[in-house]
N, CA, C and O of each residue as an XYZ file, in Angstrom:
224
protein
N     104.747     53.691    -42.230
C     104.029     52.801    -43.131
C     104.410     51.343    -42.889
O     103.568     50.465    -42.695
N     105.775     51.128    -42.911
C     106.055     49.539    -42.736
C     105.484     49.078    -41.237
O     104.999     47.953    -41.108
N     105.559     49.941    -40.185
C     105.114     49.470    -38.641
C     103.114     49.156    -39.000
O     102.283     48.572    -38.305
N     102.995     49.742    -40.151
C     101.402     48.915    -40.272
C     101.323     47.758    -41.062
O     100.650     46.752    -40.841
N     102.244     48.049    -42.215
C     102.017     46.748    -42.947
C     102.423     45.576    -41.899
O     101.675     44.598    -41.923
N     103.441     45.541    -41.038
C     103.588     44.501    -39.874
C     102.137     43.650    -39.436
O     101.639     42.528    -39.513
N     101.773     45.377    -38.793
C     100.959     44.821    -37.726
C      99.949     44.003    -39.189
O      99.793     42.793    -39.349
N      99.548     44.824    -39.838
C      98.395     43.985    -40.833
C      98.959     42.027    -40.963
O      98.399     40.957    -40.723
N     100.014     42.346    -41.352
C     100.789     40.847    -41.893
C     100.078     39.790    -39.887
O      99.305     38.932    -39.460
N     100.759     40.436    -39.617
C     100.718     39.408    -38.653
C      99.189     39.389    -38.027
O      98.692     38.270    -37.897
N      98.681     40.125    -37.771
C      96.948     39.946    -38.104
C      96.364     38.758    -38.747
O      95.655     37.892    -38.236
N      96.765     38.862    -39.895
C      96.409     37.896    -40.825
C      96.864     36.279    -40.929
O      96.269     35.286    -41.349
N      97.944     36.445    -40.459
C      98.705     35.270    -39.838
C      97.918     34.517    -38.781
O      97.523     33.351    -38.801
N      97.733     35.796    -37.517
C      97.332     34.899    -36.576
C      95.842     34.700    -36.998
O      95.313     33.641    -36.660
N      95.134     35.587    -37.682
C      93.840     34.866    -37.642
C      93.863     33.777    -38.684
O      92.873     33.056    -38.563
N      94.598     33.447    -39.587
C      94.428     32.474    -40.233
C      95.043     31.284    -39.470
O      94.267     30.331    -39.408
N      95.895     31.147    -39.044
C      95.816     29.912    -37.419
C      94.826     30.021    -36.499
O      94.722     29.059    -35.738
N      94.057     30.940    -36.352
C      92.987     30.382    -35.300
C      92.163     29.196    -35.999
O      91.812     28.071    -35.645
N      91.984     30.155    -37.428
C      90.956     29.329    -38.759
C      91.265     27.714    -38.736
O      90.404     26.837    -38.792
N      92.611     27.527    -38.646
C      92.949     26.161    -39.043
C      92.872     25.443    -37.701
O      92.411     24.326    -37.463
N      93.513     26.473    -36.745
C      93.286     25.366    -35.607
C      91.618     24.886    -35.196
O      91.180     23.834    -34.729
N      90.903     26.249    -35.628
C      89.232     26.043    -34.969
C      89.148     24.130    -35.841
O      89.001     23.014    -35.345
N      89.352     24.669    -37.427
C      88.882     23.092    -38.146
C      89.723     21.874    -37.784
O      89.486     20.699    -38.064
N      90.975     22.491    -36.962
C      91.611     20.930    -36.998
C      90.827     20.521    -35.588
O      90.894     19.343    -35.234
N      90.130     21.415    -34.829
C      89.851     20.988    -33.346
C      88.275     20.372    -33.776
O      87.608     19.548    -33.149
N      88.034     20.870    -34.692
C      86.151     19.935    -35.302
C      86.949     18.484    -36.288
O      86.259     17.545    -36.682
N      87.971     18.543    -36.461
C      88.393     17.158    -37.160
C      88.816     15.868    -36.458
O      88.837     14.693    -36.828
N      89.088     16.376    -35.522
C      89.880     15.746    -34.468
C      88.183     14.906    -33.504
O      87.773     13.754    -33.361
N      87.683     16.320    -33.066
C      86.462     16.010    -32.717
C      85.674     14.633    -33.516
O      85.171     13.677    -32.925
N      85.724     14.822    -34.887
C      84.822     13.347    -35.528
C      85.656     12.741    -35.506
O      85.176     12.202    -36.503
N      86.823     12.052    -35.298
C      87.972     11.210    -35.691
C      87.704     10.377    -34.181
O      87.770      9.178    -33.907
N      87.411     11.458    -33.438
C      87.345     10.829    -31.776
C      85.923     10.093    -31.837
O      85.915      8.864    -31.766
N      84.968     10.653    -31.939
C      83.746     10.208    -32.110
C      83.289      8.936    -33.446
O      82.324      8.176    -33.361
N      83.961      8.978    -34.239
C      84.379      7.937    -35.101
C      84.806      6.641    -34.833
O      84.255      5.611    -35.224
N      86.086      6.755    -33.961
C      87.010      5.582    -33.281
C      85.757      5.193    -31.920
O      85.681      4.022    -31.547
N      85.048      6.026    -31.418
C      84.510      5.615    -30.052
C      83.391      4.755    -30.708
O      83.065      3.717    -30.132
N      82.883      5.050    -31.673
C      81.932      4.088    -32.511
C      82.288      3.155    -32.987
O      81.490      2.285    -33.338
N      83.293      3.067    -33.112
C      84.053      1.635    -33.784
C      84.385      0.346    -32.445
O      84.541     -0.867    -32.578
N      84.407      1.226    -31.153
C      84.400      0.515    -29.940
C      82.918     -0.006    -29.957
O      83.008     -1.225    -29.814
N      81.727      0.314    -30.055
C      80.612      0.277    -29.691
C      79.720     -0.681    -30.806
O      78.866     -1.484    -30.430
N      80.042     -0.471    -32.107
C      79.487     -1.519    -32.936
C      80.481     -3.232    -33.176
O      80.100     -4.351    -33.519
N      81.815     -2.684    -32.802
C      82.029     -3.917    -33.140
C      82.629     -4.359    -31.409
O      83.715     -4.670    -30.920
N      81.706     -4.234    -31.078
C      81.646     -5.095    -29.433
C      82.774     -6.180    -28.675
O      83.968     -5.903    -28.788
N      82.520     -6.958    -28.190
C      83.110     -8.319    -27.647
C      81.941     -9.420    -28.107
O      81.785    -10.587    -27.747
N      81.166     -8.581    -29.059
C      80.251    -10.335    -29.226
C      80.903    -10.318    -30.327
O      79.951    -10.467    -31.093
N      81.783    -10.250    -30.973
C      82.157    -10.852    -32.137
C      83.415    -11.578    -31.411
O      83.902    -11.271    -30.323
N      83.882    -12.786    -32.430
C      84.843    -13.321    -32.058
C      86.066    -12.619    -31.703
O      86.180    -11.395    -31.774
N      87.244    -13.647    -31.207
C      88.039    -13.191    -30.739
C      89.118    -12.414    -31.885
O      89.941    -11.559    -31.558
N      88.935    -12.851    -33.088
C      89.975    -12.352    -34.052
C      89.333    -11.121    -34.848
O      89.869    -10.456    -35.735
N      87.818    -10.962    -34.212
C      87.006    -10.238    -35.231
C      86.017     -9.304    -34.405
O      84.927     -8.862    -34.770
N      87.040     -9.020    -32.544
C      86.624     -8.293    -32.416
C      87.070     -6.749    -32.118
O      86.383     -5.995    -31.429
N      88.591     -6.290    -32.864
C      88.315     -5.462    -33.245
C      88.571     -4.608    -34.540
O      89.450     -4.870    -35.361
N      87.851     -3.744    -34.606
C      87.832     -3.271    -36.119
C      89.005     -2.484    -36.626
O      88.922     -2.005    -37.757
N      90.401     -2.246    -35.705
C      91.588     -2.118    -36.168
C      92.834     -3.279    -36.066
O      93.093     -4.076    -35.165
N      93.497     -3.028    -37.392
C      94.411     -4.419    -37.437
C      95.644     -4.561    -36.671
O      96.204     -5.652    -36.772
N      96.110     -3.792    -36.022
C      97.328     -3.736    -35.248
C      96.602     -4.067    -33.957
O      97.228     -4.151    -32.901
């Protein structure tokens, strides 16, 4: 009995990390696509102090 409850436990484990990794790999995805847009609207035609849209 305990050699199933194992296997069940860890089943569940790993599919619930696939779960999180699948959404952290679609979060990551807009975060990238987000920042690449932030290259693209705020250009080099804006001035030099204002052209880009992060402060560091």
């Amino acid at each position: 009995m305990l050699p199933v409850v194992l296997v069940l436990l860890l089943a569940l484990v790993l599919g619930g990390l696939g779960f999180a990794i699948h959404v952290l790999w679609w979060i990551a995805l807009i975060v990238l696509a987000l920042w690449l847009l932030g290259f693209v609207f705020r250009g080099s035609s804006a001035g030099a102090s204002r052209g880009r849209w992060y402060r560091w």
